[in-house]
NULOMAR-719633 format. One line per 4 residues: number of its first residue (from 1); for each residue x, y, z of N, C-alpha, C. Coordinates in Angstrom, 2 decimals, decimal comma, padded with zeros to 5 digits. Example, Ala and Ser with C-alpha at 12.3 -4.5 7.8 and 13.67 -1.06 7.14 Angstrom:
BEGIN
1) 013,19/-005,69/007,80/012,30/-004,50/007,80/013,20/-003,30/007,80  012,85/-002,25/007,08/013,67/-001,06/007,14/012,90/000,03/007,87
end
This chain:
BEGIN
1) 007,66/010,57/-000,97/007,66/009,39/-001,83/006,65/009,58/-002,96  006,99/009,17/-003,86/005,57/009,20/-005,34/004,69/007,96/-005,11  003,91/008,37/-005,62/002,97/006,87/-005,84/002,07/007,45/-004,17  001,09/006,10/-004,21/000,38/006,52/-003,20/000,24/004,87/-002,29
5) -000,22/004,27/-001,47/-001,04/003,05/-001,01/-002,31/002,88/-000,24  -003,04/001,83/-000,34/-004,15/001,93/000,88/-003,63/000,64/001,66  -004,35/000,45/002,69/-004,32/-000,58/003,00/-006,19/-001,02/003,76  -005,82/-002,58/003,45/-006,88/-003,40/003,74/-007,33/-004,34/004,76
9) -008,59/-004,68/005,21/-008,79/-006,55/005,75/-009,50/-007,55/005,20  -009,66/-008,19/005,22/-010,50/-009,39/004,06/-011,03/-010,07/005,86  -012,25/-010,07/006,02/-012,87/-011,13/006,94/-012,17/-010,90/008,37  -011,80/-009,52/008,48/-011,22/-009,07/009,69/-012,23/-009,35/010,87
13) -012,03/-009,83/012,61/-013,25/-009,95/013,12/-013,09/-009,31/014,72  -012,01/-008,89/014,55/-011,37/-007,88/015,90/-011,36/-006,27/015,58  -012,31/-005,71/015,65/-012,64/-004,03/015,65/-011,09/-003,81/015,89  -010,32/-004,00/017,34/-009,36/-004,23/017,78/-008,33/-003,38/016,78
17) -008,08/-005,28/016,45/-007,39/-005,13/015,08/-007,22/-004,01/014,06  -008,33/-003,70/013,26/-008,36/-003,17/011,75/-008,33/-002,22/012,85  -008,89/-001,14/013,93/-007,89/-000,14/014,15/-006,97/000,62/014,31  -006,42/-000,46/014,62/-004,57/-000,70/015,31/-004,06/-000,22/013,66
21) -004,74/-001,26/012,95/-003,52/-001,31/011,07/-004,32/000,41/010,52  -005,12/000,63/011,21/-005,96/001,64/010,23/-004,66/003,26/010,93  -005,06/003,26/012,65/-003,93/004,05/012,80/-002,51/004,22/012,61  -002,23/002,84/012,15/-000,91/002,35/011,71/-000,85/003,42/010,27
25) -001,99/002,79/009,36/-001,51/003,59/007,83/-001,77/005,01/008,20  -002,60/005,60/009,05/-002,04/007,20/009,13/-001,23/007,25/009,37  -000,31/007,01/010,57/000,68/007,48/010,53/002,08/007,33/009,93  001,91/006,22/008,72/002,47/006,23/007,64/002,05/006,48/006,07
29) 000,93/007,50/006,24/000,32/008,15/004,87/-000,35/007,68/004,07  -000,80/006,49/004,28/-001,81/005,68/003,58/-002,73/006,62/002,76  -003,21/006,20/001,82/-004,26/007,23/001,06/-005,78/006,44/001,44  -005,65/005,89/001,53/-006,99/004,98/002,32/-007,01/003,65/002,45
33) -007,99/003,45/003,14/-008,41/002,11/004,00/-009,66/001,39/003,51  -009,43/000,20/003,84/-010,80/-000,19/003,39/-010,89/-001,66/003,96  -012,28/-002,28/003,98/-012,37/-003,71/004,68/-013,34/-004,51/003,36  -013,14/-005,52/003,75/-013,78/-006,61/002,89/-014,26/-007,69/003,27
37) -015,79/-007,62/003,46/-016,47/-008,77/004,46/-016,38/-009,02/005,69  -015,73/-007,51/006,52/-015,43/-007,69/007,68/-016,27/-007,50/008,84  -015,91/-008,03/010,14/-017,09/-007,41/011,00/-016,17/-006,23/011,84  -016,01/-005,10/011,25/-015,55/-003,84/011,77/-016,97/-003,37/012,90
41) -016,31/-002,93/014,16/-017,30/-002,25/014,34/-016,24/-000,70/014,53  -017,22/000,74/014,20/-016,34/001,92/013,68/-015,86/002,19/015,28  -016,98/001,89/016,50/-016,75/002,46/017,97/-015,82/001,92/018,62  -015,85/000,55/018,50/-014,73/-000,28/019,40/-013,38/-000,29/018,20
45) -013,47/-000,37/017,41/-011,93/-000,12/016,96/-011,31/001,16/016,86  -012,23/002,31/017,58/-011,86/003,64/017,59/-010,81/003,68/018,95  -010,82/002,40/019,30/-010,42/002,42/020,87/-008,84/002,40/020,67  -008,77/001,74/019,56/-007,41/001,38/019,17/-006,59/002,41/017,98
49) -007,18/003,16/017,59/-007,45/003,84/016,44/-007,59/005,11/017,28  -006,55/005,73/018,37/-006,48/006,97/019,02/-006,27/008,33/017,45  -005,73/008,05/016,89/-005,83/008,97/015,58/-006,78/009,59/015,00  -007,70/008,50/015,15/-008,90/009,22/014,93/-008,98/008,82/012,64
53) -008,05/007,91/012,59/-007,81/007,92/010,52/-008,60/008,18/010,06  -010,13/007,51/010,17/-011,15/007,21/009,62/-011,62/008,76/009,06  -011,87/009,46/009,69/-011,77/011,12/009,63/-011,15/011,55/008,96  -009,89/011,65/008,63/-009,12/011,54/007,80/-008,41/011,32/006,63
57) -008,92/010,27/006,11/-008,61/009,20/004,57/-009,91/008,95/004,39  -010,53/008,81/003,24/-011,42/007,58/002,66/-011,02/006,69/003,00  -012,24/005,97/003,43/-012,32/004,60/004,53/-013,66/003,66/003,28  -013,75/002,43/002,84/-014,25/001,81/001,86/-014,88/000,46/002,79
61) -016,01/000,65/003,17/-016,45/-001,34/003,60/-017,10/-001,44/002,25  -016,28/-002,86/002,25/-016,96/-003,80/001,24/-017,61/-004,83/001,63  -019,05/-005,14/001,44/-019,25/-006,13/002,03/-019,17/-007,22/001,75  -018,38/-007,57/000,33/-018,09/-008,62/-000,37/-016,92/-008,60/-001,33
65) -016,13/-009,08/-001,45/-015,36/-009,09/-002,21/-015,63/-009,10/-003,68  -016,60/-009,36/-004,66/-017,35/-008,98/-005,94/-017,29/-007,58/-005,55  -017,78/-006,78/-004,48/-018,25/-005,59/-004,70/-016,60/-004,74/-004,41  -015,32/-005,43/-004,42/-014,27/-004,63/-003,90/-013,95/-003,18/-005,17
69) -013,83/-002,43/-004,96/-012,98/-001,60/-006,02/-011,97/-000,42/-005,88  -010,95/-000,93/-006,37/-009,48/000,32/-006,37/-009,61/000,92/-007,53  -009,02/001,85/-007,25/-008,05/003,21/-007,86/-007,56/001,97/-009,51  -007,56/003,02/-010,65/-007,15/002,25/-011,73/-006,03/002,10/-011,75
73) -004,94/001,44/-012,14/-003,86/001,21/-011,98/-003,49/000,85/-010,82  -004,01/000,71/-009,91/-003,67/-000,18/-008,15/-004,06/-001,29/-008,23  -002,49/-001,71/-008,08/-001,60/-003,31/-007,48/-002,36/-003,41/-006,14  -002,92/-004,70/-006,63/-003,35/-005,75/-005,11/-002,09/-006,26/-004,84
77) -001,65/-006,29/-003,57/-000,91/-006,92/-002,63/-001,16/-007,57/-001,73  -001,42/-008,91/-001,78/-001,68/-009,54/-000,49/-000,69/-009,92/000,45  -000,81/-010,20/001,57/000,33/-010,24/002,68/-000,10/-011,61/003,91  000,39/-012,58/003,19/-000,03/-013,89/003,45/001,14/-014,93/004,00
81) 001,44/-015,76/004,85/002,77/-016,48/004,97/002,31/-018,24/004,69  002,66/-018,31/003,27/002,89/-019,36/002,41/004,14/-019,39/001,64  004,48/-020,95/001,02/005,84/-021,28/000,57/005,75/-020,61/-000,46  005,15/-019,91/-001,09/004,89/-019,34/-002,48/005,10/-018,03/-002,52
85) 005,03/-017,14/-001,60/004,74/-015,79/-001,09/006,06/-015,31/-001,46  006,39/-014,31/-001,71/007,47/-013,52/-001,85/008,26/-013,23/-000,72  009,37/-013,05/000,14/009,60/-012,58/001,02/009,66/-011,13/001,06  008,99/-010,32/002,04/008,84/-008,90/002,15/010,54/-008,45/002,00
89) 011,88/-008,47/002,34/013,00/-008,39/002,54/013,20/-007,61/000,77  012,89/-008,97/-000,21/012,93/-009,45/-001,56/012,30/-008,29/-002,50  011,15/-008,29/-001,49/010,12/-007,07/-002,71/009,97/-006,06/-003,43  009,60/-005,69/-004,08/009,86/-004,43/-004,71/008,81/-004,04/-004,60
93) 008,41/-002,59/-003,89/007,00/-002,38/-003,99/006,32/-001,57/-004,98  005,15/-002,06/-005,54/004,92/-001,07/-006,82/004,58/000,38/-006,04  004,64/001,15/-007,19/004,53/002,88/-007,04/003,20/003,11/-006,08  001,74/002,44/-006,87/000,49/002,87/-006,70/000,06/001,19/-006,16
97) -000,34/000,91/-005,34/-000,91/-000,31/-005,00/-002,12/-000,19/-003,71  -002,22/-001,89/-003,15/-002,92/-001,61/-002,15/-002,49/-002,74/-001,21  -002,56/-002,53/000,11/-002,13/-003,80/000,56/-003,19/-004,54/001,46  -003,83/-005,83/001,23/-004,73/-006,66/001,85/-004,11/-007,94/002,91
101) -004,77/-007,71/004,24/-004,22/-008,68/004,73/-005,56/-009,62/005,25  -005,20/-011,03/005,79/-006,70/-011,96/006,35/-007,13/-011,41/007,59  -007,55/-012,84/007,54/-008,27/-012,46/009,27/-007,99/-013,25/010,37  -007,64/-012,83/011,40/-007,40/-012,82/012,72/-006,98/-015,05/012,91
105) -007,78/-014,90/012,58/-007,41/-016,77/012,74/-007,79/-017,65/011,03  -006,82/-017,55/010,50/-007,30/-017,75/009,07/-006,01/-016,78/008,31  -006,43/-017,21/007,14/-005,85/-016,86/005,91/-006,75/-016,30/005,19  -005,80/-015,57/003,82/-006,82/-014,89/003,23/-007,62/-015,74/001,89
109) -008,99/-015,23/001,42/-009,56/-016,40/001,09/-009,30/-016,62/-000,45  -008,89/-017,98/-001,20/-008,17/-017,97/-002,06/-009,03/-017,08/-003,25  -010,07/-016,59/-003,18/-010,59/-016,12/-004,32/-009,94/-014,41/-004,51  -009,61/-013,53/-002,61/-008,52/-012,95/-002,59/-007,15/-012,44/-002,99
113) -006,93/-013,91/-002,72/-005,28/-014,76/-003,20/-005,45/-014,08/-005,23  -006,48/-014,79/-005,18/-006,75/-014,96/-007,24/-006,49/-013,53/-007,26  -006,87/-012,53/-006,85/-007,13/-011,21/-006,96/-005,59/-010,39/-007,23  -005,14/-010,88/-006,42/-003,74/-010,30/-005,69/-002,75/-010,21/-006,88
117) -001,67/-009,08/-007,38/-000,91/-009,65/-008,53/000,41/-010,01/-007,54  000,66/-009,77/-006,43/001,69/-009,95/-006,07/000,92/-010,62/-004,27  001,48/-011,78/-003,99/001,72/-011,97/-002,30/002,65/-011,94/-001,88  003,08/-011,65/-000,63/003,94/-011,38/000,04/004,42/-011,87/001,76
121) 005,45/-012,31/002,10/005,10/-012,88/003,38/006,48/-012,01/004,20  006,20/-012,29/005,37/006,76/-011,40/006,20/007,88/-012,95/007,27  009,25/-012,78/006,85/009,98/-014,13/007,31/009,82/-014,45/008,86  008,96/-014,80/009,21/008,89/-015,20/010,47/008,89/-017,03/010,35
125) 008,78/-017,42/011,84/008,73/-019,25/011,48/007,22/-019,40/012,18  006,44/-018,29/012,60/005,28/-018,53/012,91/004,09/-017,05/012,65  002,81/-017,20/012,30/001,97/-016,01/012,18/002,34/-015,54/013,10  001,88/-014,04/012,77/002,08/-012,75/014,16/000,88/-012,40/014,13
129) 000,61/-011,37/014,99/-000,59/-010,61/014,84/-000,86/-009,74/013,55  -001,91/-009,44/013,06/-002,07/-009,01/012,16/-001,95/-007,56/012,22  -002,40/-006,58/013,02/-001,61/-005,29/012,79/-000,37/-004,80/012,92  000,34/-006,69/013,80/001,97/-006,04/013,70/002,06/-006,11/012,25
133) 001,90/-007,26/011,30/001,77/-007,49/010,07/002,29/-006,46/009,36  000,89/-005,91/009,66/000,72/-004,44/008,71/001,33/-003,48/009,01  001,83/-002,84/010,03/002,89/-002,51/010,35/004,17/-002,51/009,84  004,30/-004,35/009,82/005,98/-004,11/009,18/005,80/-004,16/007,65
137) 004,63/-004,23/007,33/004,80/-003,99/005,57/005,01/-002,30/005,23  004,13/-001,73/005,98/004,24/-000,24/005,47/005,35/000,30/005,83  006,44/-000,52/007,28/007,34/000,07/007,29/008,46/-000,13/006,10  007,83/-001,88/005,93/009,29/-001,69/004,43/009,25/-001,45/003,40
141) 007,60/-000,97/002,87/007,65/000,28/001,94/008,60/001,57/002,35  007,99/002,22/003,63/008,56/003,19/003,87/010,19/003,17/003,85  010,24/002,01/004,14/012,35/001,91/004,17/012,75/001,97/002,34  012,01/001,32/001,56/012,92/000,82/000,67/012,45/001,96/-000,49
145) 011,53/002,72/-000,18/010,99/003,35/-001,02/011,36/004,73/-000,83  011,61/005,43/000,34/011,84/006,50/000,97/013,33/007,12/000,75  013,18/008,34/000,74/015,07/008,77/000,88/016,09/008,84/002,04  016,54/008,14/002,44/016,98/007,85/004,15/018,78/008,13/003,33
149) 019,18/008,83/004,55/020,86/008,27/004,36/021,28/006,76/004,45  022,39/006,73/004,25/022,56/005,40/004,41/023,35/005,11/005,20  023,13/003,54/005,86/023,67/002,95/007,12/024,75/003,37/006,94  025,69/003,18/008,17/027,16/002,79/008,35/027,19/001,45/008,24
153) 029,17/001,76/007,81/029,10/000,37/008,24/028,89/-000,76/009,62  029,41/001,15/010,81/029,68/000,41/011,94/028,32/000,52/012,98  028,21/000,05/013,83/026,78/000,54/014,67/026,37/002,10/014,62  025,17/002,46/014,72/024,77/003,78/015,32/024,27/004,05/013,70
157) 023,99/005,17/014,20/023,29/006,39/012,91/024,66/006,87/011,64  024,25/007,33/011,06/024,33/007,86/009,49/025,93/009,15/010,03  026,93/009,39/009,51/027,90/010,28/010,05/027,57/011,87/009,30  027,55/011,50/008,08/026,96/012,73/007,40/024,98/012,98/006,75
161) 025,06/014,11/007,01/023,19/014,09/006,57/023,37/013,68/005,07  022,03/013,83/004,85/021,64/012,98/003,41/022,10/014,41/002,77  022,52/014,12/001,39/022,77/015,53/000,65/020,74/016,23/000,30  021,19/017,15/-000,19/020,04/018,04/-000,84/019,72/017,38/-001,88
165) 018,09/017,04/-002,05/017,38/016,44/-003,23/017,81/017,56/-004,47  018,57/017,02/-005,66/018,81/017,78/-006,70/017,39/017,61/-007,87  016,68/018,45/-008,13/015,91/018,24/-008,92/016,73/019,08/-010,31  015,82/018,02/-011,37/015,89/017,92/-012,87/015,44/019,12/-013,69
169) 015,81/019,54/-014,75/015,28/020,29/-015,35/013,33/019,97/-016,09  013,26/020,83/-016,76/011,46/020,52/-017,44/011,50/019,65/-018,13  010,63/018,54/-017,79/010,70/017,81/-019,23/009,68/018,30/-020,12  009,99/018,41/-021,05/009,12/018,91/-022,11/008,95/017,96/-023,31
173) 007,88/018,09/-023,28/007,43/017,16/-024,48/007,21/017,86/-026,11  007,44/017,06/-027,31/007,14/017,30/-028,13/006,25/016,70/-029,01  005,17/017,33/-029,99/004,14/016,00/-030,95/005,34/014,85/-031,52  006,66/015,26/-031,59/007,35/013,64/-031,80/007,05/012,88/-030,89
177) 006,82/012,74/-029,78/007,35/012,24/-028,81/005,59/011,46/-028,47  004,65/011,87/-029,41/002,99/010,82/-029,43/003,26/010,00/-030,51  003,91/010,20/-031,83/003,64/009,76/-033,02/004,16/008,57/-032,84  003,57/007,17/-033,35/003,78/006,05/-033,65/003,50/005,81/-032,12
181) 003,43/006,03/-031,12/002,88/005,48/-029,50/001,37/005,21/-029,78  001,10/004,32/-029,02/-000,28/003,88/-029,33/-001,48/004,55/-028,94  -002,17/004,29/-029,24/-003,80/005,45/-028,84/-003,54/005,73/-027,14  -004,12/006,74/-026,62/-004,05/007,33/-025,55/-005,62/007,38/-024,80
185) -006,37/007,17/-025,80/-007,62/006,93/-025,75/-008,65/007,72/-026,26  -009,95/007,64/-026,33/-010,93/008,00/-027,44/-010,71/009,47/-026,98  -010,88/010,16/-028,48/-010,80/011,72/-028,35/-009,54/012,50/-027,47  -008,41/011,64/-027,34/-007,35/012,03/-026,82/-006,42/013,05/-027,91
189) -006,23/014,23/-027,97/-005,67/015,37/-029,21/-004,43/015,86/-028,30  -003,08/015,16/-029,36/-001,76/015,31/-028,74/-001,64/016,44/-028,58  -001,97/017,47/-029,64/-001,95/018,96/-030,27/-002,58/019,96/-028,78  -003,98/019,54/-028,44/-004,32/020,23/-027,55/-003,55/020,42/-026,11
193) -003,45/018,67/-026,15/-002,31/018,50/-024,86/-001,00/019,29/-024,96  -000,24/019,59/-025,87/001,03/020,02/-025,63/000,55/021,79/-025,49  -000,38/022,03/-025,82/-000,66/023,92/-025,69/-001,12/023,93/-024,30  -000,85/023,08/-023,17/-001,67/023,58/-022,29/-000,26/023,82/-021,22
end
């Protein structure tokens, strides 16, 4: 898949928990993790967290939400169940983002919410646990984003495999192709860029 995600907790208070979602995003490729005002502890959520992620990915405590910071161009996603929320089914997930969920008995806190360009809710008629949560979000990134054959119509698996990924020829660029586009930024030289 292109693009990358992390995922998050805002005021998480079950070690438990944020292990469970932390081994969850390894083993769906998360590029990192991170908490926000949480009370993680690293030993007891290692309990849950047989993977060992933390080792693995950049791992980020924040101890405040002022002090949070992503990747430039990474979409906050919050994952909240309000009448307002997007349904996960509905979503489109951006390329590069991050996904934040609350805490354990609670919601996430609206200054969070403010943060977020997109929320998202997962159609249930009541909260779940929060690392199932997280769970089924990364799985429906992974579904909707991923190259899977496609269903049948009738029960069971796929009849033929997926064909062979056909890749594209070079794209190549030309100095037409900067002129009249807007600045690229200070000391940015189209000229140098295309000789490399």
């Amino acid at each position: 898949m292109r693009g990358y995600f992390g995922v998050g907790v805002e005021r998480i208070s079950k070690s438990m928990n944020a292990g469970a979602i932390f081994r969850t995003a390894h083993a769906f490729g998360a590029s990192f993790m991170f908490t926000v005002a949480a009370q993680y502890n690293q030993d007891k959520g290692g309990l849950a967290d047989t993977s060992n992620a933390l080792t693995h990915m950049p791992f980020y405590r924040f101890p405040a939400l002022d002090g949070m910071r992503l990747p430039e161009d990474c979409r906050l996603v919050g994952v909240e169940l309000t009448d307002q929320s997007i349904e996960l089914p509905s979503f489109r997930h951006p390329t590069r983002c991050a996904y934040v969920l609350g805490p354990e008995r609670g919601s996430l806190s609206p200054e969070m919410v403010e943060k977020c360009e997109f929320v998202v809710k997962i159609p249930t008629t009541f909260c779940i646990n929060v690392s199932v949560a997280a769970a089924l979000v990364m799985y429906d990134r992974t579904l909707s984003m991923g190259r899977f054959a496609e269903r049948p119509v009738r029960a069971g698996g796929p009849h033929e495999p997926l064909a062979d990924h056909v890749h594209g020829g070079p794209n190549l660029r030309t100095l037409q192709d900067f002129q009249g586009a807007p600045p690229l930024g200070e000391g940015f030289d189209p000229e140098g860029y295309l000789k490399r």
